[in-house]
C-alpha positions, -999 to 999 in steps of 0.1 A, spaced: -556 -318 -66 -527 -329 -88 -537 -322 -125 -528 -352 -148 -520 -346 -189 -511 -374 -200 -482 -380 -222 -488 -392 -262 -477 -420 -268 -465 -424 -306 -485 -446 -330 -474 -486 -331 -455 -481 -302 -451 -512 -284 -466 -524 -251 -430 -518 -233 -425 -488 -249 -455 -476 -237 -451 -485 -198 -418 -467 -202 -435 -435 -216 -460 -436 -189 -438 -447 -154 -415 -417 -166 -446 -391 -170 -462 -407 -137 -430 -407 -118 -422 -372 -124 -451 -362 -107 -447 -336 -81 -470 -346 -52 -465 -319 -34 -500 -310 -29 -514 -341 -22 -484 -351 4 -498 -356 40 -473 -351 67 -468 -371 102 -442 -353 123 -412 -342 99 -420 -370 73 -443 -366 44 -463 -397 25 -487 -398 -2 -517 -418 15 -535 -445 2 -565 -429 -7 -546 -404 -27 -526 -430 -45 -560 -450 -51 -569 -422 -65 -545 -412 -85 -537 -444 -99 -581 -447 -108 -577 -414 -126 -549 -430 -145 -558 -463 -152 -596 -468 -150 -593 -506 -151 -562 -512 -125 -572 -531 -94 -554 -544 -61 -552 -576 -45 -541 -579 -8 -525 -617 -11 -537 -640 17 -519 -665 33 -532 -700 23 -531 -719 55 -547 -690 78 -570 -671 59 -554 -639 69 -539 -610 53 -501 -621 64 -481 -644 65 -455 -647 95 -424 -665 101 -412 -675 133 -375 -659 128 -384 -629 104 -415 -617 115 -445 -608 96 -451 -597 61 -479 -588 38 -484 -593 3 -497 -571 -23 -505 -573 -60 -513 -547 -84 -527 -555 -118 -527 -527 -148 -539 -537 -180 -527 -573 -178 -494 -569 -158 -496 -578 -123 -466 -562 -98 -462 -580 -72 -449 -562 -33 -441 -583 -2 -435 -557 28 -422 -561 62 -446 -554 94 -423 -528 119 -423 -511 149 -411 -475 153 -370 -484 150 -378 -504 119 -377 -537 138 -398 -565 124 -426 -573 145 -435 -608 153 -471 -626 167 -452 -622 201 -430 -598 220 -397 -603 218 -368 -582 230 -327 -579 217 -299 -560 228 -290 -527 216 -261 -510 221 -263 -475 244 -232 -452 239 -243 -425 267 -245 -463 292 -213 -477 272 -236 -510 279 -260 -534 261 -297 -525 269 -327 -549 267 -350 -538 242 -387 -552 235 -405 -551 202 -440 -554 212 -464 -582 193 -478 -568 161 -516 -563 164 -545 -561 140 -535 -523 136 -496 -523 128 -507 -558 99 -534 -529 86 -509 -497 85 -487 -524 66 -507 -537 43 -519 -502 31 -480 -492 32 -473 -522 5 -502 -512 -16 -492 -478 -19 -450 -492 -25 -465 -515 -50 -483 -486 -73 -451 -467 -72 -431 -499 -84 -459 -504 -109 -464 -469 -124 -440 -446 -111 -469 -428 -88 -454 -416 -61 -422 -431 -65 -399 -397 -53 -412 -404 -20 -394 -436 -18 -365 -421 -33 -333 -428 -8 -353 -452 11 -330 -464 35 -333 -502 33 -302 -514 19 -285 -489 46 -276 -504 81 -290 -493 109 -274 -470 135 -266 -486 172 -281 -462 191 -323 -462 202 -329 -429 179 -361 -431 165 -359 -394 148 -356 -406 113 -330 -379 92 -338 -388 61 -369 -410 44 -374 -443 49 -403 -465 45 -426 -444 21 -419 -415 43 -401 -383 31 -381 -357 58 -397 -324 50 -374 -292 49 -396 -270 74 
């Protein structure tokens, strides 16, 4: 398992000063060894991060937000889909992660199917393409995606998987689900 010295932190130094000290230590973590691996993407697993972040700070704890008017752990939007919340709370500062629910081409699942048109270059056509409803499963793989986004926002844990996460980038036009590079908490491996 990943061995952990922590950093001193200088005498008086300030309560921001000593976040920064620590989410630079944290974030330079190499995770190598605790890294689980899905196909050619890596990601640090919730029970590692739990872990890690436990071993760090004794006292943090997690809140998965529910919605108000359902009771459930989402909240869903007609037009956008669904998302889940997440908080994360270390000695008094709470980080705070909403988080998308997807399908495999990074298409927001909804309570119902759905389907849009996709360009195909080999057809030179438009293509139907269906987005299945989200079930119990994909909300649950989401919600444990947040928390684990959320603790690298919060404390740096973990945060070089995320690195180059692609969702500021557009998406390609074509139906290739092979991800090149990381996206979503999930690192390309080199093998």
């Amino acid at each position: 398992k990943i061995q952990i010295n922590l950093p001193v932190i200088p005498e008086g130094a300030t309560d921001n000063e000593r976040r920064t000290i620590m989410f630079n230590y944290l974030s330079s973590l190499d995770l190598t060894e605790v890294l689980e691996k899905r196909d050619k993407l890596s990601y640090l697993s919730w029970a590692n991060c739990l872990e890690l972040l436990y071993k760090v700070y004794p006292t943090a704890s997690y809140r998965v937000v529910k919605n108000p008017n359902t009771g459930l752990p989402f909240f869903s939007d007609p037009a956008t889909g669904i998302f889940v919340y997440t908080e994360v709370t270390i000695e008094g500062h709470t980080t705070e992660c909403f988080l998308p629910c997807i399908d495999y081409r990074n298409k927001p699942m909804k309570l119902q199917p759905y389907t849009y048109q996709q360009w195909n270059y080999k057809t030179s056509s438009y293509e139907d393409k269906t987005v299945e409803a989200a079930t119990s499963f994909d909300i649950n793989k989401t919600i444990w995606r947040a928390l684990v986004k959320n603790v690298a926002i919060a404390t740096g844990i973990g945060l070089n998987v995320f690195q180059g996460e692609a969702d500021d980038i557009p998406e390609k036009q074509n139906d290739d689900h092979q991800n090149n590079g990381q996206q979503n908490g999930y690192q390309k491996n080199n093998n």
